[in-house]
C-alpha positions as a Markdown table, in Angstrom:
| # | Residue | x | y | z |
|---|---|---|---|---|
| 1 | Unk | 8.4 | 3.1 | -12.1 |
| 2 | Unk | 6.3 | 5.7 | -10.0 |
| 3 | Unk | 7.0 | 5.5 | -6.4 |
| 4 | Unk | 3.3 | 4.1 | -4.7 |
| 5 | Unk | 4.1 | 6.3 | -1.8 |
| 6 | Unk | 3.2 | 9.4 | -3.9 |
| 7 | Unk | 1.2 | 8.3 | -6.8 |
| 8 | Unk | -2.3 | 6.6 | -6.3 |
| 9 | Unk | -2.2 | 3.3 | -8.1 |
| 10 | Unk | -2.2 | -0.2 | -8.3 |
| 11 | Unk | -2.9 | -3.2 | -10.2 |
| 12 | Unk | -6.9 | -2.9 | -9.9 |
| 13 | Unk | -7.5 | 1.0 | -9.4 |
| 14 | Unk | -5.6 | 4.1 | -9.8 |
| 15 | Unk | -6.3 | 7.8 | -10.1 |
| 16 | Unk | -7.4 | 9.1 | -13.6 |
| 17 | Unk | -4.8 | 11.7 | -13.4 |
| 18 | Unk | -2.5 | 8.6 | -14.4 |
| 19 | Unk | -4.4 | 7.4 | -17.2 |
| 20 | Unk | -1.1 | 6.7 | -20.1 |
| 21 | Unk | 1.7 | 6.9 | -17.1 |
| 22 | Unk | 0.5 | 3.4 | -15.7 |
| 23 | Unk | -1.5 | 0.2 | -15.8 |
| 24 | Unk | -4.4 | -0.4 | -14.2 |
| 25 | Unk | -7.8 | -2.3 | -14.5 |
| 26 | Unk | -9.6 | 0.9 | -13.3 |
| 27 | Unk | -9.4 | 4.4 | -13.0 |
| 28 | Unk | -11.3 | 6.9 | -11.1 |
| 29 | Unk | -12.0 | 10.5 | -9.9 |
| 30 | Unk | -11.5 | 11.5 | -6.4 |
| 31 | Unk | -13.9 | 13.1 | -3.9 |
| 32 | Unk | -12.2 | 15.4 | -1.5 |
| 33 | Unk | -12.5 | 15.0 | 1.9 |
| 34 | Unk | -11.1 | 16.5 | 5.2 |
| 35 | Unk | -9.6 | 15.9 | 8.8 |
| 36 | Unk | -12.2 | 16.3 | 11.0 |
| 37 | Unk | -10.7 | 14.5 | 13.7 |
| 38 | Unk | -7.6 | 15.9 | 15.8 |
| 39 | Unk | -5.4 | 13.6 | 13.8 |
| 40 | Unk | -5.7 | 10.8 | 11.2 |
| 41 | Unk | -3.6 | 8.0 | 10.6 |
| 42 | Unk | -2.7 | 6.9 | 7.1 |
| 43 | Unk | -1.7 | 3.5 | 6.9 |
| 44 | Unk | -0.5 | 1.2 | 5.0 |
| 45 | Unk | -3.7 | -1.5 | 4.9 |
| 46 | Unk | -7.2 | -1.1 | 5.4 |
| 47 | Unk | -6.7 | -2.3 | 9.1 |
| 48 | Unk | -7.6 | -0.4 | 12.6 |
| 49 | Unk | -3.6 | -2.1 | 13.3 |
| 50 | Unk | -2.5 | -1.5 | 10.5 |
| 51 | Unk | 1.5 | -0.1 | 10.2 |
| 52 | Unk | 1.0 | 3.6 | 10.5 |
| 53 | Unk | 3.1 | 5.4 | 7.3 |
| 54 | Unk | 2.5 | 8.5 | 8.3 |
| 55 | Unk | -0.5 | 10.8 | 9.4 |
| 56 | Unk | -2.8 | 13.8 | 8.7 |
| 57 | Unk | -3.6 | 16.4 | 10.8 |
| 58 | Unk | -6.9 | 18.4 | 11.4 |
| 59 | Unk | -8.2 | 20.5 | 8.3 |
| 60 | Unk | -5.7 | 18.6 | 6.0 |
| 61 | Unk | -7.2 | 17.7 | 2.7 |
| 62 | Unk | -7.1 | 14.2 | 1.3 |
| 63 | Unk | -8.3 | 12.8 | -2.1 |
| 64 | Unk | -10.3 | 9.2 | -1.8 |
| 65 | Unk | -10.5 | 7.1 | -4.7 |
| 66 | Unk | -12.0 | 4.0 | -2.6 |
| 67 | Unk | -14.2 | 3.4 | 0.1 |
| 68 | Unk | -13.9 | -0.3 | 1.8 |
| 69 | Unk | -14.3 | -1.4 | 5.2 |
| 70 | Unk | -15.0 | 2.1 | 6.9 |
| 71 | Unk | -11.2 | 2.7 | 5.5 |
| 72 | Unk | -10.4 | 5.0 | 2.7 |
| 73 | Unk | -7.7 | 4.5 | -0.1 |
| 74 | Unk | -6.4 | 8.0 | -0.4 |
| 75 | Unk | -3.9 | 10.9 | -1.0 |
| 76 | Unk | -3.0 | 13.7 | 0.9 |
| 77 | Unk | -2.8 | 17.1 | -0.8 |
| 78 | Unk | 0.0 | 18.7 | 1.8 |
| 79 | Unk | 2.8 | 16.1 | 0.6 |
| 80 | Unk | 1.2 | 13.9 | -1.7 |
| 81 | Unk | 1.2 | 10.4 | 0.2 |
| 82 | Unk | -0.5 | 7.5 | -0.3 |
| 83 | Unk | -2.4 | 5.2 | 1.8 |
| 84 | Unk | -5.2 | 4.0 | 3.5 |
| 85 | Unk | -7.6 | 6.9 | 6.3 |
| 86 | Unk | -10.5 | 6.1 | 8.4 |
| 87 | Unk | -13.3 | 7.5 | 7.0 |
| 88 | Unk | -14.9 | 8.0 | 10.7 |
| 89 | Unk | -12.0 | 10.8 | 10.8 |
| 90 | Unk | -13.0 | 12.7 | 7.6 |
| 91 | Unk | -15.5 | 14.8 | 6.7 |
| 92 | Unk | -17.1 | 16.4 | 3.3 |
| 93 | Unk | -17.3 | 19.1 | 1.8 |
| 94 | Unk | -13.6 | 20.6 | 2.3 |
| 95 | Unk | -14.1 | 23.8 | 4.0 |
| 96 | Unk | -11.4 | 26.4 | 3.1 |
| 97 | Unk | -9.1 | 27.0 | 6.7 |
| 98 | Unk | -7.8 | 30.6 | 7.4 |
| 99 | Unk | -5.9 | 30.0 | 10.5 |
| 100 | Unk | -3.5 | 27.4 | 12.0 |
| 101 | Unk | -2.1 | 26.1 | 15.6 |
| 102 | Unk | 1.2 | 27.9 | 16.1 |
| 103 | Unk | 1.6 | 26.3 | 19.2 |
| 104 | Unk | 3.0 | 22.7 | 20.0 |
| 105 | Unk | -0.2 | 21.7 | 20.9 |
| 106 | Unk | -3.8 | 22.6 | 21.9 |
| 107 | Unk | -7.0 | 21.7 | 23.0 |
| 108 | Unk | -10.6 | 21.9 | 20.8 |
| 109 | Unk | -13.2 | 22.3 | 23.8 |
| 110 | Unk | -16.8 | 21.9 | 23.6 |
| 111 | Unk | -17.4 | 25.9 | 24.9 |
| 112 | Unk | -15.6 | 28.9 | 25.1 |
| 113 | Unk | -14.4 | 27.6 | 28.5 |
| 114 | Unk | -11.1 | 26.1 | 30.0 |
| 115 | Unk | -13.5 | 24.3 | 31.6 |
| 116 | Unk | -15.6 | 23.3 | 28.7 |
| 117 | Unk | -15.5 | 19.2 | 27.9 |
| 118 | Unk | -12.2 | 19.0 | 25.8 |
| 119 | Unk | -13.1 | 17.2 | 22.1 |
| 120 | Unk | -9.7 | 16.3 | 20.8 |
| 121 | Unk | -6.1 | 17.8 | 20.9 |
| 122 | Unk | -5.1 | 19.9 | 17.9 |
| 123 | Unk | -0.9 | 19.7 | 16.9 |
| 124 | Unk | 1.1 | 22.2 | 15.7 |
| 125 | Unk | 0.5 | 23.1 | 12.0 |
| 126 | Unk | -3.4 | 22.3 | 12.0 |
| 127 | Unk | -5.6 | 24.3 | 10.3 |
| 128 | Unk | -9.2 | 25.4 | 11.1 |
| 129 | Unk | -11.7 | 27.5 | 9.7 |
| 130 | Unk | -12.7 | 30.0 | 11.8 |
| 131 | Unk | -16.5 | 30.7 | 12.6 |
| 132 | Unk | -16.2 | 34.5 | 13.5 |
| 133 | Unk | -17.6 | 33.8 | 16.7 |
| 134 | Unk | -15.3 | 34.9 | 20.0 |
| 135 | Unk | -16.0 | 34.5 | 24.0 |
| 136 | Unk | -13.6 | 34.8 | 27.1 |
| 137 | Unk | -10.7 | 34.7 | 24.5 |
| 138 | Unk | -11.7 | 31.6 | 22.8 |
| 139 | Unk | -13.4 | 31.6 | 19.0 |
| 140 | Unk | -15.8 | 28.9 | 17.4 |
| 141 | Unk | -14.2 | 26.8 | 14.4 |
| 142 | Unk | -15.7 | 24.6 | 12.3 |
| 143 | Unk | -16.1 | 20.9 | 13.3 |
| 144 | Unk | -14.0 | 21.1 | 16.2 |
| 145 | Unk | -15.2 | 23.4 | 18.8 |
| 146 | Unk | -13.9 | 26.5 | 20.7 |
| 147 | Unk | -10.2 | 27.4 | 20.6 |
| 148 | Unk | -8.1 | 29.5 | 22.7 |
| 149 | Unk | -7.7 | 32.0 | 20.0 |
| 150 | Unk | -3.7 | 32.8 | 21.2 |
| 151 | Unk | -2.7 | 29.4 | 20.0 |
| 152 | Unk | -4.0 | 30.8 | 16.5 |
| 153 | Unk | -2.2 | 32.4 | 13.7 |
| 154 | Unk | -2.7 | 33.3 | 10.1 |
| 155 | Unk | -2.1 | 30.2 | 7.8 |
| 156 | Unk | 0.4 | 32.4 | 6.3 |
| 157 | Unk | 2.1 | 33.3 | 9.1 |
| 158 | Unk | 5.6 | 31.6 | 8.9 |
| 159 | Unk | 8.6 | 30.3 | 11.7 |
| 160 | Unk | 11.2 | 32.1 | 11.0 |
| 161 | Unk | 13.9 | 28.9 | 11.6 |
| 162 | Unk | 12.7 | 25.6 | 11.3 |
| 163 | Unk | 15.1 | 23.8 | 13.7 |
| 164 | Unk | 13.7 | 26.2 | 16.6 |
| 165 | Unk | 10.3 | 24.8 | 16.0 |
| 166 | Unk | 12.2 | 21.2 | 15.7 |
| 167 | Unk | 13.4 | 22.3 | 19.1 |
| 168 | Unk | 10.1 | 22.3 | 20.9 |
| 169 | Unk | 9.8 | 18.6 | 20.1 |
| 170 | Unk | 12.4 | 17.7 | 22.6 |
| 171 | Unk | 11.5 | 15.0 | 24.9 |
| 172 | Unk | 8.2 | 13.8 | 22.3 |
| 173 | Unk | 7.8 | 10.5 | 22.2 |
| 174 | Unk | 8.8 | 8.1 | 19.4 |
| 175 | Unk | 6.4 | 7.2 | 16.9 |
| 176 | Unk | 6.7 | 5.9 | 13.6 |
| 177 | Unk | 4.6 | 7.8 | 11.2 |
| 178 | Unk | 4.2 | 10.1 | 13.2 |
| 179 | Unk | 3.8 | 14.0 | 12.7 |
| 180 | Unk | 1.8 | 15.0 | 15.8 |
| 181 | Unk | 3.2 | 16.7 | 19.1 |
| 182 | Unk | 2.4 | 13.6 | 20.6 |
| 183 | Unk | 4.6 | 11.4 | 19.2 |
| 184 | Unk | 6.9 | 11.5 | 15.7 |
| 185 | Unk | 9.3 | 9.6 | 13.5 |
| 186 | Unk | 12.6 | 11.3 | 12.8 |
| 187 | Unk | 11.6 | 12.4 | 8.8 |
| 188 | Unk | 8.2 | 13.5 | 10.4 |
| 189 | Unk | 9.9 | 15.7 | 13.0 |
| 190 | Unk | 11.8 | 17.2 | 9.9 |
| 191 | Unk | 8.7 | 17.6 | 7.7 |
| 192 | Unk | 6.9 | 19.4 | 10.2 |
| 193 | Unk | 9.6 | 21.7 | 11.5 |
| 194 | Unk | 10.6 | 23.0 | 8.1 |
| 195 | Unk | 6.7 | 23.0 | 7.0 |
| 196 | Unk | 5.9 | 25.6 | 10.0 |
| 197 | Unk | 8.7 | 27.4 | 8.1 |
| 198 | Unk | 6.5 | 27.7 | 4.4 |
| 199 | Unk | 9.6 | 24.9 | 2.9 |
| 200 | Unk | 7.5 | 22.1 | 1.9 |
| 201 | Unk | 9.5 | 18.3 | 2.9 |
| 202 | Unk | 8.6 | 15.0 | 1.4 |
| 203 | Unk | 7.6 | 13.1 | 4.3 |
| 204 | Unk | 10.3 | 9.9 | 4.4 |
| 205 | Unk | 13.9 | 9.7 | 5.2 |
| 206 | Unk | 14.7 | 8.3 | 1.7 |
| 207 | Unk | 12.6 | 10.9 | 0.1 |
| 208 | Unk | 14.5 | 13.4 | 2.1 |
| 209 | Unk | 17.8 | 12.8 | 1.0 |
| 210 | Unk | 17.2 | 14.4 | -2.3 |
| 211 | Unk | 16.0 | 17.8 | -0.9 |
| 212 | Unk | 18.3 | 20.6 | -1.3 |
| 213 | Unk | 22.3 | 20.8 | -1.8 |
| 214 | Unk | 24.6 | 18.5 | -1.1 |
| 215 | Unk | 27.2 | 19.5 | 2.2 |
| 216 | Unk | 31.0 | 18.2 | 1.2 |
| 217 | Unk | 32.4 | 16.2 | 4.5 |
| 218 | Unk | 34.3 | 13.7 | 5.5 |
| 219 | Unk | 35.2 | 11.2 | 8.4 |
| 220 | Unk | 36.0 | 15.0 | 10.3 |
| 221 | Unk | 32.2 | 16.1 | 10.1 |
| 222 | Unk | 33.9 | 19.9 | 10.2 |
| 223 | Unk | 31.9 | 22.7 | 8.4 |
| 224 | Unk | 28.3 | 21.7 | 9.5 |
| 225 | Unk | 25.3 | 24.1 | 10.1 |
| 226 | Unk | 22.5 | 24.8 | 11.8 |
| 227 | Unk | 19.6 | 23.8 | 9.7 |
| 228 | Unk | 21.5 | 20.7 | 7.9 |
| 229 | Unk | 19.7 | 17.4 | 7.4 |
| 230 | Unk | 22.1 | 14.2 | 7.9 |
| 231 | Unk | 21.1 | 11.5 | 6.2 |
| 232 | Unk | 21.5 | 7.6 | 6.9 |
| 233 | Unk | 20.0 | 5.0 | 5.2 |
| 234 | Unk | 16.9 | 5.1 | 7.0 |
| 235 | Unk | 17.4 | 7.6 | 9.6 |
| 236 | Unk | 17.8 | 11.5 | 9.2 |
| 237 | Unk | 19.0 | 13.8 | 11.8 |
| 238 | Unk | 18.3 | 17.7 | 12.4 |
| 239 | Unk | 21.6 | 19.9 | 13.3 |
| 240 | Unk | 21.4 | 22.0 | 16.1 |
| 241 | Unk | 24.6 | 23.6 | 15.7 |
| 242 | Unk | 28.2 | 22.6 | 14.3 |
| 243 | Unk | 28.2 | 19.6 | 16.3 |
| 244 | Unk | 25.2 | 18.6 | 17.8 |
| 245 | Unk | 21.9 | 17.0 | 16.5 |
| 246 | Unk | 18.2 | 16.6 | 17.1 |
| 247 | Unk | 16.4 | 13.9 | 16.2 |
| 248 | Unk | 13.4 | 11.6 | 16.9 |
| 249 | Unk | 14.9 | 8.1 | 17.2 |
| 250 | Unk | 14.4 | 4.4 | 18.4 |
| 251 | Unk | 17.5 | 4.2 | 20.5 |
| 252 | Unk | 16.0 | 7.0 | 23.3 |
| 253 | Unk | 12.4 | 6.3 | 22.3 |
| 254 | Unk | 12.2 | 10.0 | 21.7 |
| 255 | Unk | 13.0 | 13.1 | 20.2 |
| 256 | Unk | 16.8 | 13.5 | 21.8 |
| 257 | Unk | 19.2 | 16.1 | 21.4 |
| 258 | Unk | 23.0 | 15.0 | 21.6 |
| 259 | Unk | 26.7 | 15.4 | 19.7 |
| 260 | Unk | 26.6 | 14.0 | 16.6 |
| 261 | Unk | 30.1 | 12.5 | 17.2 |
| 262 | Unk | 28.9 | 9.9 | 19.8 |
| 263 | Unk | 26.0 | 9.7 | 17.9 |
| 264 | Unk | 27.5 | 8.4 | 14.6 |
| 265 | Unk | 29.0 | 4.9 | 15.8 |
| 266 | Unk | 25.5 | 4.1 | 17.3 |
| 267 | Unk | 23.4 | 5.1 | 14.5 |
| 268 | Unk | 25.7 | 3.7 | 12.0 |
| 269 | Unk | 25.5 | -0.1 | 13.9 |
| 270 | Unk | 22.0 | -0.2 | 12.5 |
| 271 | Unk | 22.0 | 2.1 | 9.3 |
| 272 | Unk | 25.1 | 2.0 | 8.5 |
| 273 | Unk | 27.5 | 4.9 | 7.3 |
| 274 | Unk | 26.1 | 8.7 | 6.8 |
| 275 | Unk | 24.7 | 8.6 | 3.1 |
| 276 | Unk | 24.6 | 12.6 | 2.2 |
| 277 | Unk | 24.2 | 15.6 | 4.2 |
| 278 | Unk | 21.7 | 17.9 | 2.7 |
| 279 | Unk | 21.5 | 21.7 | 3.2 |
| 280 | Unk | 18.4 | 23.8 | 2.2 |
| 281 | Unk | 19.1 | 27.8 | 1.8 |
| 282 | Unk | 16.3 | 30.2 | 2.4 |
């Protein structure tokens, strides 16, 4: 059975890219659209509170198959997941991007000014289209504004180690779903460090614990590295070093650093024992 998370169908409508792969009573072509908006929520019913899976960020693409309610059933293009946008933060045509926010977060502002009415805050890893047009350090963009052009780099410019950019995280708020600066869930923290990287993550913790090679430990937890993903049944973890961890979490309400050692017993009261350890190699 496909996985709903990453495939658009169900019982009444799917995508016609599934035709012969599932059943449904309808199926139907997409029409692109694209995060206008600082940031989009994807969730998980066509509800303003509706539980937030994950989200989009400015300039990411997303295929609609339906419109209802001012909602929009949908997939994203960067990781492939499924759900339900508000179509007040898309827009239409997709516009090709050329640069993206390198850094942890920035503002879209109505004029080439600092002073200039801010529009909406842009988090690191979204991508713009550029205008061509440049004032007192700032260039226009399409849909959003004026940008301080220093918080800009090529969309192919790449982190060089993912758990640095993990690292400037520290302290962010806890949000399930979330990917912004403002506030992420502990595979979304993952996702996006690795993704400032160029190494494309599925977006959940169960997803994530087929990535990449297996780590051999035991009870010891000797032999760890920098860059490993620990895995729990529900929760994944970032290492920092041989011994210590990053991760956003419910427990602190934020993205917290600590040893994984004192971590373990806590972590394991709610999701039990440490599942896998995945390592990914450049």
């Amino acid at each position: 059975m496909l996985d709903p998370n990453l495939y658009p169908y169900r019982s009444d409508l799917a995508a016609t890219k599934l035709k012969g792969l599932v059943e449904s009573a309808r199926f139907v072509d997409p029409i692109p659209h694209q995060v206008s908006a600082g940031v989009a929520p994807l969730r998980k019913v066509p509800e303003p509170d509706g539980e937030q899976l994950s989200q989009a960020l400015h300039g990411d693409v997303i295929d609609i198959y339906e419109e209802r309610g001012g909602f929009g059933w949908g997939q994203m293009h960067s990781d492939g997941y499924v759900g339900w946008f508000d179509m007040a933060a898309l827009s239409a045509p997709v516009l090709a991007t050329t640069h993206k926010v390198k850094v942890l977060r920035t503002y879209a502002f109505s004029g080439p000014s600092a002073r200039a009415a801010p529009y909406f805050l842009l988090s690191l890893g979204a991508q713009v289209s550029l205008k061509g047009e440049r004032e007192n350090g700032f260039v226009a963009v399409e849909r959003a504004g004026w940008i301080y052009e220093a918080h800009l780099s090529r969309l192919a410019a790449l982190a060089e180690d993912p758990v640095a950019v993990a690292e400037q995280f520290l302290h962010a708020p806890y949000q399930w779903g979330g990917v912004e600066s403002l506030g992420l869930d502990c595979s979304g923290l993952i996702q996006t460090a690795f993704k400032a990287a160029g190494i494309h993550l599925p977006r959940d913790s169960y997803m994530q614990r087929e990535i990449g090679q297996a780590v051999v430990f035991d009870q010891s937890l000797q032999g760890l590295k920098r860059g490993d993903i620990v895995c729990w049944k529900g929760h994944v973890a970032l290492m920092t070093d041989a011994t210590h961890i990053l991760h956003a979490n419910g427990y602190h309400m934020a993205v917290a650093h600590e040893p994984l050692a004192a971590a373990v017993d806590r972590i394991g009261a709610s999701y039990g024992a440490i599942v896998t350890i995945r390592r990914l190699e450049n």
